[in-house]
N, C-alpha and C positions, 0 to 999 in steps of 0.2 A: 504493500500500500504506500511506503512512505518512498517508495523509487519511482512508485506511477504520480504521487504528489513533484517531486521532483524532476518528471520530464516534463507536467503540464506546465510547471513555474519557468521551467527554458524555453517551452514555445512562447508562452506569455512576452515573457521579456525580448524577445525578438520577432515579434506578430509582424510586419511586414517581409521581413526575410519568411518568416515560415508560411506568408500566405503565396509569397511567388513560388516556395519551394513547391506547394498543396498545386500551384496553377496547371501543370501538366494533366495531376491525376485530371484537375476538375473535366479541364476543356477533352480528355480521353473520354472519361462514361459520358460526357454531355455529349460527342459526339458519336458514340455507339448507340444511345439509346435514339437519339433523332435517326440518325441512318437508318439504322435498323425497322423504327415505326416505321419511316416511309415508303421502307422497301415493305414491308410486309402489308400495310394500306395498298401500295400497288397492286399486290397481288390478289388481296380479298376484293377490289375496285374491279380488276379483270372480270375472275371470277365471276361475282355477281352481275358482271355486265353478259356475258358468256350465257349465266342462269338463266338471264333474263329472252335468252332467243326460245329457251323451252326445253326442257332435261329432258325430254320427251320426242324432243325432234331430231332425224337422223338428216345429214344433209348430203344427197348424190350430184356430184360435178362431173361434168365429161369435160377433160382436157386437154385431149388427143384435136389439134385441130384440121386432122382429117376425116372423122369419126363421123358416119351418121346416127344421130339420135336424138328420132321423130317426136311426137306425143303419143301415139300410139302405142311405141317400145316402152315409151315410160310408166304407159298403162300396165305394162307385164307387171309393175311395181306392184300393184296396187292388188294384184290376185294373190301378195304371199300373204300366208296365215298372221296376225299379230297385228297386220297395219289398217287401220283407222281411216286412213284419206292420204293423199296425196297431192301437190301443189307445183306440176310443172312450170317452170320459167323460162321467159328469155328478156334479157336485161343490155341496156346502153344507156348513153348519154342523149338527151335531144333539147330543144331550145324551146321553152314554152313562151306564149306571150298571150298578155290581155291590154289593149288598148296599146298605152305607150310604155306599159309594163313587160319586162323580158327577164327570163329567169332561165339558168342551164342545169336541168336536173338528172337523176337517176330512173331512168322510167323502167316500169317491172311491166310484161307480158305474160299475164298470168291467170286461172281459172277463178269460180269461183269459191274452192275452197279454200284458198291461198291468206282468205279474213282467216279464217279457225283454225288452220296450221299454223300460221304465224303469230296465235293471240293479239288479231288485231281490234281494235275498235271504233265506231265510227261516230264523228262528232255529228254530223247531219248527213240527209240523203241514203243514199242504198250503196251495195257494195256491186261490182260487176258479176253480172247471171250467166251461166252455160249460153244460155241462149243467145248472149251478146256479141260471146264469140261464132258461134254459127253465124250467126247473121253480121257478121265482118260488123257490127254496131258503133259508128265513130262516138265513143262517150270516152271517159277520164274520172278518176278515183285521184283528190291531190290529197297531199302531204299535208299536213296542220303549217309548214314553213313559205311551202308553197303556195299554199290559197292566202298565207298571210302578205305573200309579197308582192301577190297579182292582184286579188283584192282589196288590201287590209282591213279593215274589222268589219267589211260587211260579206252576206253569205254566198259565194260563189255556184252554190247548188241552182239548174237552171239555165247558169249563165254558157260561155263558148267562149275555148281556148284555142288558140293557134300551134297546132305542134310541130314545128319545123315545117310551118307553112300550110298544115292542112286546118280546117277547122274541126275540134270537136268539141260536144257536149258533157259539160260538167254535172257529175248524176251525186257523186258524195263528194265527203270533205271528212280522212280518219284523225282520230285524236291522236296529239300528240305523243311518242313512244320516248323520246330525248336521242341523245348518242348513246351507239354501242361501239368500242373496239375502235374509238377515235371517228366514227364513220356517222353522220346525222341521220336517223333514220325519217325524220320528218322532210326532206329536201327531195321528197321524189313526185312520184305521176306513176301511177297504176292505170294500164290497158287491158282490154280482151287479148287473148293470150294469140288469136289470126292477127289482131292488129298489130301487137309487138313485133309480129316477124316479120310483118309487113315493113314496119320501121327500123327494123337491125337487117332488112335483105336476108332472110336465114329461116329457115325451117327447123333446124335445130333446137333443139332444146339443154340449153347451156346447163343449167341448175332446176334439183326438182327436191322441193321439203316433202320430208316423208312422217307423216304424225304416227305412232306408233301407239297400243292398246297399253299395254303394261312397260312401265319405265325398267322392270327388273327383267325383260327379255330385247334389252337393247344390244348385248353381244351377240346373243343369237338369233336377232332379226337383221342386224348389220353382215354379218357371213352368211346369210339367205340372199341379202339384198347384192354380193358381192358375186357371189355366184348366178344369179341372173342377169348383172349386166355381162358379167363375163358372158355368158351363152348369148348376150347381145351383140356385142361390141367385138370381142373375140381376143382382145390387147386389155391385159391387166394394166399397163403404164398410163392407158387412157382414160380411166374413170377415177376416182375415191369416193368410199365411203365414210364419211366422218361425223361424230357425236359430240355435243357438247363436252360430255367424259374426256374424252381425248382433248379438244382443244384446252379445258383445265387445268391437265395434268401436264400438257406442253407448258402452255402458259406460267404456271407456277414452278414449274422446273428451271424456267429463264427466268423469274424473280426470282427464288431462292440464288440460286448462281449469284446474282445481281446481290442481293442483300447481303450474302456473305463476302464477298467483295468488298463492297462498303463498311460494313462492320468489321472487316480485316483490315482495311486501313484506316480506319477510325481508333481502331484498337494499337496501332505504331504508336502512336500519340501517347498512350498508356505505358509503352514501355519507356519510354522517352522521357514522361514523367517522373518512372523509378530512378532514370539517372540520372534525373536532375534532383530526386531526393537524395542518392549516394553522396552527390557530388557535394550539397548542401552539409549532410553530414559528416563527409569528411574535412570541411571547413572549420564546421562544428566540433570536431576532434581535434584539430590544430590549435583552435582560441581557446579551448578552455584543457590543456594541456596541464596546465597548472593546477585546476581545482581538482581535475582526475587523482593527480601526483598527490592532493591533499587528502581526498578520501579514501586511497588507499592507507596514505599513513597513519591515519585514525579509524583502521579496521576494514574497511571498504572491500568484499572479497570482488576477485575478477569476475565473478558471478554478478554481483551487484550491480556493476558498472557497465557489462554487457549488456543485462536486461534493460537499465536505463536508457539506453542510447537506442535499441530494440522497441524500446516500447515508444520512444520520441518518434521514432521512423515509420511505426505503426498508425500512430496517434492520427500524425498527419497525411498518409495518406489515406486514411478512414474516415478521417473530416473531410478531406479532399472527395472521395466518393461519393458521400451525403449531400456534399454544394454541389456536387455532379451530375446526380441523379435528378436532384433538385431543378436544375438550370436546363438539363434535358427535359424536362416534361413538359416546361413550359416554352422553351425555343419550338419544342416539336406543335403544341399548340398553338404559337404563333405562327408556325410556318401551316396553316391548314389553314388558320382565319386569314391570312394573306394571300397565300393562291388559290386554295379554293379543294388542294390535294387531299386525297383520303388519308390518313394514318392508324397509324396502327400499335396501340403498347404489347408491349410482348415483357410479362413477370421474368419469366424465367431470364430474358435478355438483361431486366437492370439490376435481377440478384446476382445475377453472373459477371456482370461489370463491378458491382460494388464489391464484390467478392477479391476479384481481378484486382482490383486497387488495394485488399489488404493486403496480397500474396504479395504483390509488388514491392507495397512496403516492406515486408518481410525480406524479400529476396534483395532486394537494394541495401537492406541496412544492415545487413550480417556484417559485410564488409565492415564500415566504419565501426561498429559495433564491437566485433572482433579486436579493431584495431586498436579499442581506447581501451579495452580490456585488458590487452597485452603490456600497455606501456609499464616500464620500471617505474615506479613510486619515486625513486631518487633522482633521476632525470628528470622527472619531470616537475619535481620541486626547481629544480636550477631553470627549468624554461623561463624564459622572458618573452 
């Protein structure tokens, strides 16, 4: 007790040297525990954006750009056992306009199951019918972005857009979905799935949502679905089948990579700190050379003198941790109210940093420690 009274009255008496000595540990956990949230908010940010397409939907691309594949082949989709519906596409860019208003969107050529595959919904009007595409029907399904930038706040349902020069009829207007995956999902125009091809020149069917009955037969409706484009298409390199699942588990794979990166060089910083608490202490072993020299000669064993210096090096970087952890929580909460980024605390990240700053202290101050333990008592009387 009266050696750990004894190292706190030495930090005392030199508080601004011991607060620069603590500066390393601090600004080390402050910055592990900030990296670390961010990276891991990254990931639950994906995620959830990922969730948000449908756990439930499997999505077939044909890549191959020699590849026929009709609507009709797409239809094979829809006879395996487990799936629900299906939502052929075919997808480009086109230039819509109303009046002197002109907007370059994402237009989907798609059926009418493509609302309820997609969990979409609609602010006003109707969604496009089977029948619209039979009958080649010039109508338009906009985006909540899009009717806001052709219209603005009045109801576009009724009215007539220009699509890269043709006229059509605007039949809905869907609610707003936000961004996923950096991509706006409100910035498009939804067609009859004849008229998309019409406007991409293509018969093909680029992309087709596959809604599926039970979310827990999604590996084994995805190698069903794998196996009948193959017997379609006839080239494995041309199509993919992919699920949310999968994109996840990529996705989080390259944030953790990411985050550990970051928390790896955030954590330099922490080592960096122990040797500038060494270096501190070995300072500290030089100036007070003399007091050493005195408590030994009034019984002081090298034990005593040890722990002392041990327990000073501890002290401080353990306070150092505390202002660290401290100054990370709220940097990491500034930095969210500021851009806007998700984040993310992780327990185990700041017991393991504050952890890391005692070992540190530990491991840095043996040395000096060690070294003021050793000195001869009579030497270090005659120090000056």
């Amino acid at each position: 007790m009266q050696t750990l009274k004894m190292a706190l009255k030495s930090i005392k008496v030199n508080k601004i040297r011991s607060f620069l000595t603590m500066l390393g540990i601090i600004i080390g956990v402050a910055s592990v525990i900030v990296m670390v949230a961010i990276g891991q908010g990254s990931t639950k940010e994906v995620q959830d954006q990922i969730g948000s397409l449908g756990t439930n939907v499997l999505t077939v691309s044909v890549t191959g750009s020699d590849v026929t594949f009709k609507e009709e082949d797409a239809e094979q989709i829809q006879d395996i056992d487990g799936i629900e519906e299906i939502a052929p596409t075919v997808s480009g860019r086109v230039t819509v306009k109303s009046g002197r208003n002109n907007v370059q969107v994402s237009m989907t050529g798609t059926t009418s199951s493509y609302l309820d595959v997609r969990d979409l919904q609609l602010q006003s009007g109707r969604f496009i019918a089977d029948l619209d595409s039979d009958n080649h029907s010039k109508i338009a399904v906009l985006g909540s972005d899009t009717a806001q930038t052709l219209f603005g706040l009045g109801d576009p349902v009724g009215e007539h857009v220009k699509i890269n020069g043709t006229s059509y009829k605007v039949v809905g207007v869907l609610k707003s979905v936000g961004s996923s995956l950096g991509t706006s999902g409100d910035s498009t125009i939804i067609v009859p799935l004849s008229i998309g091809q019409r406007l991409t020149s293509t018969t093909n069917i680029g992309t087709t949502y596959v809604k599926i009955e039970d979310e827990d037969m999604t590996d084994f409706i995805s190698s069903r679905i794998e196996r009948t484009m193959y017997t379609i298409i006839g080239e494995a390199d041309s199509y993919s089948v992919s699920s949310p699942k999968d994109l996840m588990e990529t996705a989080s794979s390259v944030n953790k990579t990411m985050t550990l990166l970051l928390g790896g060089s955030a954590a330099i910083s922490l080592i960096v700190g122990g040797i500038g608490i060494m270096n501190i202490m070995l300072v500290s072993v030089s100036e007070r050379t003399k007091e050493i020299g005195i408590r030994k000669a009034i019984g002081a064993k090298r034990g005593n003198i040890l722990l002392q210096f041990l327990i000073e090096s501890i002290v401080l970087s353990s306070f150092g941790g505390i202002i660290g952890v401290g100054i990370g929580l709220i940097s990491a909460q500034i930095f969210t109210l500021a851009s806007g980024t998700a984040i993310m605390y992780s327990i185990p990240t700041i017991l393991l940093s504050f952890v890391f700053s005692l070992l540190v202290g530990v491991l840095f101050g043996v040395f000096p420690a060690n070294k003021a333990s050793k000195l001869d008592p009579i030497q270090a009387l005659r120090y000056e």
